[in-house]
C-alpha positions as a Markdown table, in Angstrom:
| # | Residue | x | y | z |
|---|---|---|---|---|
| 1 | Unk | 0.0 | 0.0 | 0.0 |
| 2 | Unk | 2.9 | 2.5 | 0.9 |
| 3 | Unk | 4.8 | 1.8 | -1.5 |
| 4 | Unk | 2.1 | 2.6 | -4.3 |
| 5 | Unk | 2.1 | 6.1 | -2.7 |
| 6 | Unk | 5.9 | 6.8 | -3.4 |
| 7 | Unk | 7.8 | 7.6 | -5.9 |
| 8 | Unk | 11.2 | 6.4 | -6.6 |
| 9 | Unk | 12.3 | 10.0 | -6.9 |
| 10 | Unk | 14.0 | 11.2 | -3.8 |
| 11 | Unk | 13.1 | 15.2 | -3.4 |
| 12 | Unk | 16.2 | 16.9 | -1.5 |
| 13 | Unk | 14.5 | 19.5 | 0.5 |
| 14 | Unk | 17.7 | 21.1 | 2.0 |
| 15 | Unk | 17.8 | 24.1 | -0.3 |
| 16 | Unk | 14.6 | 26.5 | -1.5 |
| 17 | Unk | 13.1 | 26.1 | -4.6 |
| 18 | Unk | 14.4 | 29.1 | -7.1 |
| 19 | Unk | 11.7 | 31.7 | -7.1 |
| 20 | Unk | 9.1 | 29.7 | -5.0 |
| 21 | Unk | 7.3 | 31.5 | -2.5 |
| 22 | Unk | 6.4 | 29.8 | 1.0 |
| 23 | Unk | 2.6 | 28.2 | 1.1 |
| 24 | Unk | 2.3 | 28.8 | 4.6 |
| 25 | Unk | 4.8 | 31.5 | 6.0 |
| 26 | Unk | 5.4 | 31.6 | 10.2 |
| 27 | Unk | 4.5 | 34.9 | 11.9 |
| 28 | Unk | 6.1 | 34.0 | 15.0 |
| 29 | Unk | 3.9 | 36.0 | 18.1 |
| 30 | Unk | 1.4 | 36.8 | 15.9 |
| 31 | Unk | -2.2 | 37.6 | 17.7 |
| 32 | Unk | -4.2 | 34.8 | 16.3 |
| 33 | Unk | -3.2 | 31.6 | 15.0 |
| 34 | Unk | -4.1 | 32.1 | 10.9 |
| 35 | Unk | -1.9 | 35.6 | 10.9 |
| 36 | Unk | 1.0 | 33.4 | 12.6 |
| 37 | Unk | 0.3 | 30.8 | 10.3 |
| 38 | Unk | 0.1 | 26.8 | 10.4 |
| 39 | Unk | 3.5 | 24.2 | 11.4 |
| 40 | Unk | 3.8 | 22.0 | 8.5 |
| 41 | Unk | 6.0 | 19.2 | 9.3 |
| 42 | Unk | 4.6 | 16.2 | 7.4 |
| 43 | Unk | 6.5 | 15.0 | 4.0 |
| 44 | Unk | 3.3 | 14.1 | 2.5 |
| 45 | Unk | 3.6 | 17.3 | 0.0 |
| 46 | Unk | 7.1 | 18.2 | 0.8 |
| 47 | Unk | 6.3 | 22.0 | -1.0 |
| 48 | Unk | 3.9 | 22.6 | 2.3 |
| 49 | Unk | 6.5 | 22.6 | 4.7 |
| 50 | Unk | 7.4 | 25.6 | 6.8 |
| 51 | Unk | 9.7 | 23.8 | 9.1 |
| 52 | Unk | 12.8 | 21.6 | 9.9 |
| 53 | Unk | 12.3 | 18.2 | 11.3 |
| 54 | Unk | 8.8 | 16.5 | 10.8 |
| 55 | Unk | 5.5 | 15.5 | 13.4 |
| 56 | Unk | 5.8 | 13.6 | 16.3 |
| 57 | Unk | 9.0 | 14.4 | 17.5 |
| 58 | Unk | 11.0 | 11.1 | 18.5 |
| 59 | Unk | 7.9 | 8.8 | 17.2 |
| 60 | Unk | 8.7 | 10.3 | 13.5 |
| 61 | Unk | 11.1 | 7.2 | 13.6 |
| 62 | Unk | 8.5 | 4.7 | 14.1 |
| 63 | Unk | 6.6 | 6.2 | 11.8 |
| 64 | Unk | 8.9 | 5.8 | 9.0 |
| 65 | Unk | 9.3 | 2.3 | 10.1 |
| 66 | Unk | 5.5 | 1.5 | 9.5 |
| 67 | Unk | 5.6 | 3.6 | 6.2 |
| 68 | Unk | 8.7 | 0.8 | 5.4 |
| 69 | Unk | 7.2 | -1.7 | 6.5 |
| 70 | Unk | 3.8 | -1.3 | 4.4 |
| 71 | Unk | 1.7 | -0.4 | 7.8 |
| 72 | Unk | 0.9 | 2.7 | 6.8 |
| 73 | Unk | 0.2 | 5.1 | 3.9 |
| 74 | Unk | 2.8 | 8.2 | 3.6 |
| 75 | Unk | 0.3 | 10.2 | 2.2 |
| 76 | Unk | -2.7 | 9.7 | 4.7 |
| 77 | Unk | -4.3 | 12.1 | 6.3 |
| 78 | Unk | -5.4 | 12.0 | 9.7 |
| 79 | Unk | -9.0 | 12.6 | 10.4 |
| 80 | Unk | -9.5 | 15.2 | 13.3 |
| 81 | Unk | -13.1 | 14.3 | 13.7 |
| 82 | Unk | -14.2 | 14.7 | 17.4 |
| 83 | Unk | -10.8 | 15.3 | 18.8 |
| 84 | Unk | -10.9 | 19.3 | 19.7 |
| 85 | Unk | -9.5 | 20.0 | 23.1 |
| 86 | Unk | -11.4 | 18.3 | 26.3 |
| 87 | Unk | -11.3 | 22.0 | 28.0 |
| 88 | Unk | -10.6 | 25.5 | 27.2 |
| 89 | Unk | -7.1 | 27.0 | 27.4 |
| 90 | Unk | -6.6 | 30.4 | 26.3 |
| 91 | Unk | -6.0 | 32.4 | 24.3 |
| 92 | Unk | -3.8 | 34.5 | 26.9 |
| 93 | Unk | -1.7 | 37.2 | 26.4 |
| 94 | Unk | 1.8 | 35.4 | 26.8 |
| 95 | Unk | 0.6 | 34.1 | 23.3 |
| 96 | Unk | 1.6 | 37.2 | 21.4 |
| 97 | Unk | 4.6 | 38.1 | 22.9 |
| 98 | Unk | 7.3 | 35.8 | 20.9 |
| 99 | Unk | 10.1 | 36.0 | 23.5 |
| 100 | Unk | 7.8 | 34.6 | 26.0 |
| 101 | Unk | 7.1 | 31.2 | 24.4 |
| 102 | Unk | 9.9 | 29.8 | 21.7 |
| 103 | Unk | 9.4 | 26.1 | 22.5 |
| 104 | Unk | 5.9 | 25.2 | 22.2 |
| 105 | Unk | 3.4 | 26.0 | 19.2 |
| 106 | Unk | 0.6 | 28.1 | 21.7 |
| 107 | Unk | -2.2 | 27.6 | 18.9 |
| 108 | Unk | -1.0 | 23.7 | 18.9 |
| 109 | Unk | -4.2 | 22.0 | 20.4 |
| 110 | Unk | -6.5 | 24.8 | 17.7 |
| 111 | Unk | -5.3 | 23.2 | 14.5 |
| 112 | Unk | -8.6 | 21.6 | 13.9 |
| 113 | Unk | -10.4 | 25.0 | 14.4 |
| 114 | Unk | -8.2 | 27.3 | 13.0 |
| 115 | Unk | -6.8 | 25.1 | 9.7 |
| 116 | Unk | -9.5 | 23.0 | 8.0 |
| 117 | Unk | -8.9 | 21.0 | 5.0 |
| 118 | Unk | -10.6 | 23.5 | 2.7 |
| 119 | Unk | -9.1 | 26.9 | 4.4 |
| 120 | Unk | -5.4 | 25.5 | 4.0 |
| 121 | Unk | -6.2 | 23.6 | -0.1 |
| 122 | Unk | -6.0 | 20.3 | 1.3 |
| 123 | Unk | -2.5 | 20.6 | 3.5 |
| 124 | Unk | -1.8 | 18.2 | 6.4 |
| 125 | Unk | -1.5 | 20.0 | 9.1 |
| 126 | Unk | -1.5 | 18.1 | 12.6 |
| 127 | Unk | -1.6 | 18.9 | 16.2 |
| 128 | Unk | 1.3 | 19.4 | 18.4 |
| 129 | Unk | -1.0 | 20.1 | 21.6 |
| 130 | Unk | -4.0 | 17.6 | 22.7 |
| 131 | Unk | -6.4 | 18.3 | 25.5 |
| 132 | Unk | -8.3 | 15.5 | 27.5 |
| 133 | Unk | -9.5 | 14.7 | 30.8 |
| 134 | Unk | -8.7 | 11.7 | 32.9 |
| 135 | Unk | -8.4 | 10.0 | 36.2 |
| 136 | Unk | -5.2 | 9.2 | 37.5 |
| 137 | Unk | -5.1 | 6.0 | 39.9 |
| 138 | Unk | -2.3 | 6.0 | 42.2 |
| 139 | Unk | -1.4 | 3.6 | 45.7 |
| 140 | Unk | -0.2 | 6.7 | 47.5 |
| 141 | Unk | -3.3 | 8.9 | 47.2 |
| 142 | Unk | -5.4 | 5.9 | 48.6 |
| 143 | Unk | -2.9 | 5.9 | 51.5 |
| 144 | Unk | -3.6 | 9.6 | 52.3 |
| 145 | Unk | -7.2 | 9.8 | 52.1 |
| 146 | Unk | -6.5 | 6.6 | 54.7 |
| 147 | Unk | -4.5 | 9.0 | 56.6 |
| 148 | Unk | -6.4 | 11.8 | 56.6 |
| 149 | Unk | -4.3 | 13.9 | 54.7 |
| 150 | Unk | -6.6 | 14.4 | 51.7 |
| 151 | Unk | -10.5 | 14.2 | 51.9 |
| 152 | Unk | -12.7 | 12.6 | 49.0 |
| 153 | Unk | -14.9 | 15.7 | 47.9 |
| 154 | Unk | -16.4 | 13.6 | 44.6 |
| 155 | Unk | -15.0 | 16.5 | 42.3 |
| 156 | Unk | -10.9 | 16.1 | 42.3 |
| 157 | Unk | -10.6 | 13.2 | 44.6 |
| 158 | Unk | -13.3 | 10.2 | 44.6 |
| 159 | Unk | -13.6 | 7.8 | 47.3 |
| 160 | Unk | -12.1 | 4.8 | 45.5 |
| 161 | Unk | -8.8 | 7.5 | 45.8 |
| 162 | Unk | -8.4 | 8.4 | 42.3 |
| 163 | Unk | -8.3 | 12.0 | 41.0 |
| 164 | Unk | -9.8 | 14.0 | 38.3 |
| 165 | Unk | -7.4 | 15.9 | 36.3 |
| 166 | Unk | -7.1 | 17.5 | 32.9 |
| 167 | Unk | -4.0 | 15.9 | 31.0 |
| 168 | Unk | -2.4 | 17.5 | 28.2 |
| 169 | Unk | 0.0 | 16.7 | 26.2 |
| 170 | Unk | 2.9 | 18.9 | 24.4 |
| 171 | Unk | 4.9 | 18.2 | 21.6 |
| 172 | Unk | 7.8 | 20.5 | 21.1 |
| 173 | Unk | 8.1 | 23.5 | 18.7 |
| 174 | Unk | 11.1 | 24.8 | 19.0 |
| 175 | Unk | 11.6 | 28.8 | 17.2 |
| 176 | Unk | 15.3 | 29.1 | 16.4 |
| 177 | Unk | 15.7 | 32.9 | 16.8 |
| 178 | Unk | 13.8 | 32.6 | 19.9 |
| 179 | Unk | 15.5 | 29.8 | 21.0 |
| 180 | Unk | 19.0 | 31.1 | 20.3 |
| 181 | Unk | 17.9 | 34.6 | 22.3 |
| 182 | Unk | 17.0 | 32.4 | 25.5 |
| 183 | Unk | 20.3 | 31.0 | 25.7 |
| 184 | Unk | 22.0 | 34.3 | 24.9 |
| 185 | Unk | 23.6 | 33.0 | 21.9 |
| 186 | Unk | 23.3 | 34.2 | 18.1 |
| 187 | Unk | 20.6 | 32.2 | 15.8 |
| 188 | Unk | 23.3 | 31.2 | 12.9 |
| 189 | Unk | 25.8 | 29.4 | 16.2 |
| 190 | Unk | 22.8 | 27.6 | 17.7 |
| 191 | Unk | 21.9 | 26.2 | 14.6 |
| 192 | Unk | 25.6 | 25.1 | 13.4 |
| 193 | Unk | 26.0 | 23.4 | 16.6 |
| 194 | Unk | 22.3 | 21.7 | 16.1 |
| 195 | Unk | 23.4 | 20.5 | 13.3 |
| 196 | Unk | 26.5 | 19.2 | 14.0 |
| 197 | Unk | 25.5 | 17.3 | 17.1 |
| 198 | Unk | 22.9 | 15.9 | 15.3 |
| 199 | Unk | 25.4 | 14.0 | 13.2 |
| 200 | Unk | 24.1 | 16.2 | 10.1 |
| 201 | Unk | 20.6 | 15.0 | 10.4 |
| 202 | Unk | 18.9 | 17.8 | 9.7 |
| 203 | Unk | 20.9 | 19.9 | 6.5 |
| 204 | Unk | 18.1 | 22.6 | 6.3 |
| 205 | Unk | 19.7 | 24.3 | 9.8 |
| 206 | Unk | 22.7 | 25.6 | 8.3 |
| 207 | Unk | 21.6 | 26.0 | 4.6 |
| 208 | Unk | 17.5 | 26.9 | 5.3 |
| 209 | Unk | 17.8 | 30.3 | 7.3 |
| 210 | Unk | 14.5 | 30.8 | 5.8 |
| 211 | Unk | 12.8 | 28.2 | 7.9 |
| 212 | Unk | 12.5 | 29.5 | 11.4 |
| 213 | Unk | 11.1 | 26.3 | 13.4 |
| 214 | Unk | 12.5 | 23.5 | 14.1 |
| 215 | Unk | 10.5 | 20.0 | 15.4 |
| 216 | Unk | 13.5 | 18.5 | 17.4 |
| 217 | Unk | 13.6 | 14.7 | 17.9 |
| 218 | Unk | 13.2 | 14.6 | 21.6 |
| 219 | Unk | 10.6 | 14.1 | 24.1 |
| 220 | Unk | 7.7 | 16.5 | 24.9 |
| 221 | Unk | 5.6 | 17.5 | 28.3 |
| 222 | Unk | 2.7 | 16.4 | 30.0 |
| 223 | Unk | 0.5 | 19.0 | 32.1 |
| 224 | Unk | -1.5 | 17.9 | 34.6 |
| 225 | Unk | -4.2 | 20.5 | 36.1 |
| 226 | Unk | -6.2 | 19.8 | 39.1 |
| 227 | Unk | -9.3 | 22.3 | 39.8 |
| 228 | Unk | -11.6 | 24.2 | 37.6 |
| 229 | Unk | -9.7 | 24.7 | 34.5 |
| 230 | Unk | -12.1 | 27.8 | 34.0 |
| 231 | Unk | -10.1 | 29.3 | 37.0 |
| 232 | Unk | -7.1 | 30.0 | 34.7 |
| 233 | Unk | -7.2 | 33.6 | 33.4 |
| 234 | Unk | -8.3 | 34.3 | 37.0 |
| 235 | Unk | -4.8 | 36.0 | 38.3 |
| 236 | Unk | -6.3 | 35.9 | 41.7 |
| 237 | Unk | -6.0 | 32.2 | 41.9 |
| 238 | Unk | -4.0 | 30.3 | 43.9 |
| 239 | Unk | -1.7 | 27.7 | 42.0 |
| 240 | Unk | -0.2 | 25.0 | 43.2 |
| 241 | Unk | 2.5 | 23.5 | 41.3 |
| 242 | Unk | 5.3 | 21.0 | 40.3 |
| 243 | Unk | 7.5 | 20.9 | 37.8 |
| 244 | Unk | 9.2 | 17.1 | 37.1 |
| 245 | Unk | 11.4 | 15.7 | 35.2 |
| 246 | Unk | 11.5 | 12.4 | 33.9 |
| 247 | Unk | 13.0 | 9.6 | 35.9 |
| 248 | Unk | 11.9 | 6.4 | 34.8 |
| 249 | Unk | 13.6 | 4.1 | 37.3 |
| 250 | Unk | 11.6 | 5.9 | 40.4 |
| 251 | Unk | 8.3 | 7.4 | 38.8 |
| 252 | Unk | 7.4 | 4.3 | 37.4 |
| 253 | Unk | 9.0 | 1.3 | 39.0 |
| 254 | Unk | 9.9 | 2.7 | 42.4 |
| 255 | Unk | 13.6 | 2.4 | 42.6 |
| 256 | Unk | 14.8 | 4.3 | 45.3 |
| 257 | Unk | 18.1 | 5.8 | 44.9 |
| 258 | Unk | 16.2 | 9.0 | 44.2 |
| 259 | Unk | 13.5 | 11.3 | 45.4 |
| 260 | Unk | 11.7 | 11.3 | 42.4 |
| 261 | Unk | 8.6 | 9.6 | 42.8 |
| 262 | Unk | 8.2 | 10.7 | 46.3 |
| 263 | Unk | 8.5 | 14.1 | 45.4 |
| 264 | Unk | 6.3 | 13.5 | 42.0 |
| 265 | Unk | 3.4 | 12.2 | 44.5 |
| 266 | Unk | 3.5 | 15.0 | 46.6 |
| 267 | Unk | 3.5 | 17.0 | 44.0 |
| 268 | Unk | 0.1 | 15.3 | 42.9 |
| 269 | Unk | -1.1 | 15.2 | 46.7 |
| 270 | Unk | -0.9 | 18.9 | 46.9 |
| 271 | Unk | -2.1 | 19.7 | 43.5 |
| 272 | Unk | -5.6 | 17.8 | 44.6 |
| 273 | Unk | -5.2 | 19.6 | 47.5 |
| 274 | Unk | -4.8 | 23.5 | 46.2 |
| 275 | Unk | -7.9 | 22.2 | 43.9 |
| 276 | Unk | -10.0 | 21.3 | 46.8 |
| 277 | Unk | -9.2 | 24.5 | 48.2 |
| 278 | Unk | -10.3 | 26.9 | 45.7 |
| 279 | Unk | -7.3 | 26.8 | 43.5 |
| 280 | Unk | -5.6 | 25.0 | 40.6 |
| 281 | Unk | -2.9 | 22.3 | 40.8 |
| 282 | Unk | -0.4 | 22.1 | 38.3 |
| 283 | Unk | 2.1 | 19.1 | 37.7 |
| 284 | Unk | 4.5 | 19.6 | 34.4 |
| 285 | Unk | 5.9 | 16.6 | 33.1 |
| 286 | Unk | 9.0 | 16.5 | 31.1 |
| 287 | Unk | 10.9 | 14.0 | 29.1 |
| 288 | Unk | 14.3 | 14.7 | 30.8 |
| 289 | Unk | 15.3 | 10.9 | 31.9 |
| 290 | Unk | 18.7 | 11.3 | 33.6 |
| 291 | Unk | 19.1 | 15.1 | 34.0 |
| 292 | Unk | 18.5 | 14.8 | 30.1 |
| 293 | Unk | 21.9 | 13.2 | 29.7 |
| 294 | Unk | 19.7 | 10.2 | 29.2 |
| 295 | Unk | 18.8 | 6.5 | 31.0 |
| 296 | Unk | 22.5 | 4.8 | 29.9 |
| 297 | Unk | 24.6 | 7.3 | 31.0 |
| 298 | Unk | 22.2 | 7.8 | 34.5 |
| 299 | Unk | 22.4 | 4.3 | 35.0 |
| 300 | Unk | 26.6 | 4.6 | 34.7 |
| 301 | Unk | 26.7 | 7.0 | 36.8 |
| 302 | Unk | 25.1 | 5.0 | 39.4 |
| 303 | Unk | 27.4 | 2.1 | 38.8 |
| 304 | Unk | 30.3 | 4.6 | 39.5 |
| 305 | Unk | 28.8 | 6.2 | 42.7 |
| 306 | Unk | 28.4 | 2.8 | 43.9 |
| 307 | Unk | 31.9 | 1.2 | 43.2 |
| 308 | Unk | 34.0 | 4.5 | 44.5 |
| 309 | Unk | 36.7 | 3.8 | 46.9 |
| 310 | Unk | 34.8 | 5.6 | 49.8 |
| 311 | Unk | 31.0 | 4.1 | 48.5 |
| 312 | Unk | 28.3 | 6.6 | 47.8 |
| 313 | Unk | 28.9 | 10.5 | 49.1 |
| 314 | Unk | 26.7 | 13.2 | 48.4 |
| 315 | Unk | 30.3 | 15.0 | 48.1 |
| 316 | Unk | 30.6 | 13.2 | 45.1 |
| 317 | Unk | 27.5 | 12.9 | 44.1 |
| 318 | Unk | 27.6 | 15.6 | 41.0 |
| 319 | Unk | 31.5 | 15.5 | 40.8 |
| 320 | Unk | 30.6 | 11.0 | 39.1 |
| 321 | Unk | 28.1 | 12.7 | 36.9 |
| 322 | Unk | 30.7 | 15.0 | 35.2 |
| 323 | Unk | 33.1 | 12.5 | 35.1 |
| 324 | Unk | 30.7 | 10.2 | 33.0 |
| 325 | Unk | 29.1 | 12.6 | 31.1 |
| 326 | Unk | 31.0 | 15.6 | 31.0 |
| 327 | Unk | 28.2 | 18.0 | 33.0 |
| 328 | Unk | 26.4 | 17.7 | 35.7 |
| 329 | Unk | 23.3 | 18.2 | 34.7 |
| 330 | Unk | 21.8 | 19.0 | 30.8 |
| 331 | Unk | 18.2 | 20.2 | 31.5 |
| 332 | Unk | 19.3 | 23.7 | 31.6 |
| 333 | Unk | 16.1 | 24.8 | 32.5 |
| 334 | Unk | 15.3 | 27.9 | 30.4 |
| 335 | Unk | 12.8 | 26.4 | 28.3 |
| 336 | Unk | 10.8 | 25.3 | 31.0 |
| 337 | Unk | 8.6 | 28.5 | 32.0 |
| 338 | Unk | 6.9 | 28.3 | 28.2 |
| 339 | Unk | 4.6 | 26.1 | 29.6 |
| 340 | Unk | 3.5 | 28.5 | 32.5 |
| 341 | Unk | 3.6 | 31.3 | 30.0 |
| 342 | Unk | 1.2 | 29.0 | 27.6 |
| 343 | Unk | -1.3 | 28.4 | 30.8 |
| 344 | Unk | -1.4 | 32.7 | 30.8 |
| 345 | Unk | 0.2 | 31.9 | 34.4 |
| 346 | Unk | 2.3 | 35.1 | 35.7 |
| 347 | Unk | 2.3 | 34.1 | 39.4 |
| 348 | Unk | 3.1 | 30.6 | 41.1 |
| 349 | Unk | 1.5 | 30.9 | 45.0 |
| 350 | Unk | 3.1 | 27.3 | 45.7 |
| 351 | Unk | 6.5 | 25.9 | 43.9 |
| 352 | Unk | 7.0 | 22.4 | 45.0 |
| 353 | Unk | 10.9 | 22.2 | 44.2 |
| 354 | Unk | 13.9 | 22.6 | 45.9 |
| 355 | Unk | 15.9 | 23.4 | 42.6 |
| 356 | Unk | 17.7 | 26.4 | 42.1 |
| 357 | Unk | 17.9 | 26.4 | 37.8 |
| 358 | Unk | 14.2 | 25.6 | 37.9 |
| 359 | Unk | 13.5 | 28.7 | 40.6 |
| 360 | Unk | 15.9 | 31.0 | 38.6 |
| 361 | Unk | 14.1 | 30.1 | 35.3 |
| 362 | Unk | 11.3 | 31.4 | 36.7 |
| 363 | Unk | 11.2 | 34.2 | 38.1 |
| 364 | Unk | 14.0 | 35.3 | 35.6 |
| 365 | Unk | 10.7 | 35.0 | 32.8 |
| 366 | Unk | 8.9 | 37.3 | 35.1 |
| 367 | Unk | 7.2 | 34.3 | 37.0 |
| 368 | Unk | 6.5 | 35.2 | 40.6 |
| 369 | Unk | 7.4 | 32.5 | 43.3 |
| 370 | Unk | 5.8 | 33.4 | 46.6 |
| 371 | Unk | 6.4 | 30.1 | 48.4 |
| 372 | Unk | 9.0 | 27.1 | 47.8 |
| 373 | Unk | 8.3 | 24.0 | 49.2 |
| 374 | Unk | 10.7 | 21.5 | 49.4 |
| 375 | Unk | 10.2 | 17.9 | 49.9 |
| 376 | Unk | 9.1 | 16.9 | 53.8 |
| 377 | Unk | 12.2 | 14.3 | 54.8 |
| 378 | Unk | 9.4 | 11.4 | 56.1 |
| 379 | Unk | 9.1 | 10.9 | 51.9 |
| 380 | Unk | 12.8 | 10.6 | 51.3 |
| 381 | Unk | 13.7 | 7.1 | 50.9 |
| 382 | Unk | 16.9 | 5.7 | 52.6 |
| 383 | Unk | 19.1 | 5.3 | 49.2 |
| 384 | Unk | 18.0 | 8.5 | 48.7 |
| 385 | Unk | 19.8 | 10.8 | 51.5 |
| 386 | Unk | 23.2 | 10.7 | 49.6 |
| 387 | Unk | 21.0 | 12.7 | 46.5 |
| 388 | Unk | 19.4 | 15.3 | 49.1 |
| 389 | Unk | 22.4 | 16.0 | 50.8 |
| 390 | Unk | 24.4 | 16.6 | 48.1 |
| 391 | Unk | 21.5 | 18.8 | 46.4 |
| 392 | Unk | 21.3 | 21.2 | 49.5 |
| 393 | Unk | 25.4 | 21.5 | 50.0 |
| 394 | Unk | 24.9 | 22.0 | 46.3 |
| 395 | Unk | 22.4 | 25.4 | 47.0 |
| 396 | Unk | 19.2 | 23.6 | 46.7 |
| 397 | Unk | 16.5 | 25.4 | 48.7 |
| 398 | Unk | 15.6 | 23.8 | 52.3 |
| 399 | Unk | 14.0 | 25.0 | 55.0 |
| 400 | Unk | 16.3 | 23.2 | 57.4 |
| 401 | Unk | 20.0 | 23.6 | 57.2 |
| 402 | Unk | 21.6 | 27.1 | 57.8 |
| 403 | Unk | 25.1 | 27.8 | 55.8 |
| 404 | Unk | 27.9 | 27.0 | 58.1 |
| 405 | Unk | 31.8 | 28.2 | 57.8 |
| 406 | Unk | 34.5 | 25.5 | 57.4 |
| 407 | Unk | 38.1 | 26.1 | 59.3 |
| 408 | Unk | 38.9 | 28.7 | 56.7 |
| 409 | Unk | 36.1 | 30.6 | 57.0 |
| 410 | Unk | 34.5 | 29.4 | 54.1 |
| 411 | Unk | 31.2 | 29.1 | 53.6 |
| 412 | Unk | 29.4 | 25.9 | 53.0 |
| 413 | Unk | 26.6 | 22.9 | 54.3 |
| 414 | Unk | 27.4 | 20.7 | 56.6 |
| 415 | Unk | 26.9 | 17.1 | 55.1 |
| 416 | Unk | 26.8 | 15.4 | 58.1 |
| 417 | Unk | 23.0 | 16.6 | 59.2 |
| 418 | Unk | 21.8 | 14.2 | 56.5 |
């Protein structure tokens, strides 16, 4: 079947067409979604595209392998029938201000609406946003509506301990000049070294400066809002919210070298919470497995921490990273406030997080923080101490442990508390 859709003729893409003009040119910021203009990113009808890279982020590889494989027809069109957004989110403001959001498409989830088959002559344009609502199931809510902690109100949390939420899900869309401008370098160097870290994957960086977005091959975000999504453009409510990144190991199968499920939990249990209260809880969901230096090198690192002369040290505890990977830590968080910018959030009443890059993101995007909560030590499992400690000594916020002064008079945390 796919095969009977494709010619033998392979169609370079990595230069313009002489004299064409673009189908569907990008208005980045615009103040509606047909003046900025659809993301193209399907091959189907390869003079549509407005963009580098394709749909679906990583998954474009599987799709290929289904196109190869005769699964599935390159040129099909998916039908959008019955799938607009689950609940309303925005327009807001932060959509027409293009510094403010330069990794997300804001009109993603609107494609439907805004870009029909007969407005755009029959182009495939997709989605990079979806909207739903679902319940999420967990062990640990069950055990604090046991305890008291939580109540079942029949709204956010039910009796049989699962919890109402509104799930989204984000691919990315990544605006170069934006991009570039975030992390304070020029467009023309960020997309040299995109390009060449990407082993040359993606020619039309370096030789397409006419093409201004970019659908990188990574993971996206899942958002997670507790409450009365209504409550949104309402700046006088109360948000409650955490921002995760992946970890695999702990989120899903419990390991518990790490925090991260504990603190992903409590994250949940006062997002239902904040919602039961009045307000709106927020959990952000990133692919970012292994400080986003990725599962292999996270489970290395643990091999080295492990296997060190002295055992496992939160004094080393960053130090094995770099040795295995180079950095510490990859996530630099600058992109992360687009989502809060995309929910027309400007003020964050309760930040579950003890990280520093993920505080300083914020408020430097003109996101106020009025309270940091860090994670209560009865939810820190006993592998896990080493992390914590070396996270506070590191400048992680905490309520409990003061700076101290060495024997030089140097400041610094005492290691020994934990």
């Amino acid at each position: 079947m796919s095969r009977a859709n494709r010619t033998d003729h392979i169609r370079l893409t990595s230069h313009p067409e002489p004299g064409r003009k673009a189908a569907f040119p990008i208005h980045w910021g615009a103040a509606d979604a047909r003046a900025r203009g659809p993301i193209v990113g399907t091959v189907s009808r390869t003079g549509d595209r407005n963009v580098i890279g394709s749909h679906g982020g990583s998954y474009a590889m599987y799709r290929a392998l289904a196109v190869s494989a005769g699964a599935l027809d390159p040129i099909r069109r998916p039908d959008l029938t019955n799938t607009f957004p689950a609940a309303t989110i925005g327009p807001f403001e932060q959509w027409r201000d293009p510094a403010k959001i330069v990794a997300l498409d804001p009109w993603g989830h609107l494609v439907a609406e805004n870009f029909r088959p007969e407005i755009t002559e029959g182009a495939d344009i997709r989605p990079s946003i979806a909207v739903t609502r679902a319940r999420l199931d967990l062990p640990e809510i069950r055990e604090a509506l046991a305890a008291k902690r939580l109540r079942a109100d029949g709204d956010v949390v039910h009796a049989n301990g699962s919890v109402s939420v509104v799930k989204i899900a984000i691919d990315p869309v990544w605006h170069l000049p934006g991009l570039a401008a975030r992390f304070g370098t020029g467009e023309t160097e960020l997309r040299r070294t995109l390009f060449e870290q990407t082993a040359g994957m993606f020619p039309e960086l370096v030789t397409r400066p006419d093409m201004k977005v970019f659908l990188p091959p990574i993971g996206g975000t899942t958002v997670y809002l507790f409450g009365d999504v209504t409550k949104l453009p309402d700046h006088r409510t109360k948000i409650t919210c955490r921002v995760h990144d992946e970890c695999n190991g702990s989120d899903v199968f419990g390991s518990d070298i790490c925090t991260c499920r504990p603190y992903l939990i409590h994250g949940i249990e006062e997002s239902a919470r904040g919602a039961q209260e009045g307000g709106l809880g927020l959990v952000v969901y990133n692919r970012k497995e292994g400080r986003a230096l990725g599962e292999v090198t996270k489970f290395l690192v643990y091999n080295a921490r492990k296997r060190q002369e002295d055992g496992d040290a939160a004094a080393a505890y960053f130090e094995r990273t770099e040795c295995v990977a180079g950095v510490q830590d990859a996530r630099f968080q600058q992109l992360m406030p687009d989502t809060i910018h995309w929910l027309g959030l400007k003020r964050i009443d309760r930040f579950l997080s003890m990280s520093d890059m993920k505080y300083d993101a914020m408020t430097s995007q003109g996101i106020d923080i009025v309270e940091r909560v860090p994670i209560p030590l009865e939810l820190i499992p006993a592998d896990a101490h080493v992390e914590i400690a070396a996270k506070k000594a590191a400048g992680y916020y905490s309520t409990d442990i003061a700076p101290e002064k060495d024997v030089n008079g140097v400041v610094g945390r005492s290691l020994e508390k934990y």
